[in-house]
C-alpha positions, 0 to 999 in steps of 0.5 A, a space after each residue: 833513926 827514925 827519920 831515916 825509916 820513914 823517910 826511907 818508907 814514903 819514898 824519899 831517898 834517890 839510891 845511888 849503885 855502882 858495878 858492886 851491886 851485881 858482881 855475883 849476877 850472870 850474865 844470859 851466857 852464864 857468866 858471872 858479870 865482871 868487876 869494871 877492874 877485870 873487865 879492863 883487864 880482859 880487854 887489855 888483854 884483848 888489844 895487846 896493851 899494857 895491864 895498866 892502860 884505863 878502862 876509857 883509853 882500851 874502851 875507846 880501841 874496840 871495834 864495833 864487834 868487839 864492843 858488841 861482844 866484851 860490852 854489850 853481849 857480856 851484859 845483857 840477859 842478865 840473871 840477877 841473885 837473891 842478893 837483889 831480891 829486896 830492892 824492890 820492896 822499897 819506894 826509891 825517888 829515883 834510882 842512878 846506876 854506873 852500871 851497862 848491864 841489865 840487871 836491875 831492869 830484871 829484877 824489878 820484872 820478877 819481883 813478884 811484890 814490888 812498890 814501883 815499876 823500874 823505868 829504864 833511862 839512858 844518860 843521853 834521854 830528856 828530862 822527866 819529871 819524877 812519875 807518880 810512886 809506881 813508877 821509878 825512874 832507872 837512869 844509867 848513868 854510863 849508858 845500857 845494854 838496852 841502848 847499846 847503840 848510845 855510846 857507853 861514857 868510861 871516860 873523864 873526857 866523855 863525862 864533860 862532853 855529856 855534861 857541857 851539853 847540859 845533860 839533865 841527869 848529870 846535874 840532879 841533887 
């Protein structure tokens, strides 16, 4: 345990989040942010599909307004909860998100304590080396509303075209 808390202290650890770390987040229209399962669901039901069609197959039908809208309005000017509040009181390594939304790009903005900067990076970016401790690299790993004009990876097929193409953020340990 005491390995862990001072490996934890000096920054030593990458942290890893996925659509479960925002779900009670709002998004700038006062929504609550939806679960990757319910946003399949909502947009099943946008395109007429079957409730059981994956979230990549139903992602790939929208149209450019209907992403903009279901994708990326959904998850902007996200408002996040207390429940977020600490993150930025620990050094990270560098941190990695599933998530499109904002949210994490907020909270380090309003903390009023925080150890490090939050440095947005879309899995598309080049490599960078890991900055000084202030600075903590965010990498969105299926793209961000802050790049919405990147196109977000849902599926399996986009995930090996991203990483056949050497992609530096898909193979760091």
């Amino acid at each position: 345990m005491a390995s862990f808390r001072d490996t934890l202290f000096v920054g030593g650890y990458n942290l890893l989040l996925g659509s479960g770390i925002c779900l009670d987040c709002h998004n700038g229209i006062g929504e609550q942010l939806r679960s990757a399962e319910k946003l399949r669901l909502d947009l099943c039901s946008l395109k007429k599909l079957k409730e059981n069609t994956a979230l990549p197959r139903v992602a790939a039908l929208l149209t450019p307004e209907e992403r903009q809208e279901q994708l990326v309005k959904s998850f902007s000017n996200c408002k996040p909860e207390p429940s977020l509040s600490n993150l930025p009181n620990y050094l990270w390594k560098r941190l990695f998100t599933f998530n499109i939304d904002d949210v994490l790009e907020t909270v380090y903005v309003v903390a009023q304590h925080r150890k490090q900067t939050l440095i947005p990076i879309n899995y598309d970016s080049s490599f960078e080396p890991a900055p000084d401790r202030r600075e903590l690299h965010a990498v969105h790993l299926h793209g961000w509303v802050g790049q919405s004009e990147v196109p977000f990876v849902f599926s399996h097929a986009e995930y090996a075209r991203t990483m056949h193409s050497m992609n530096p953020w898909m193979h760091m340990d």
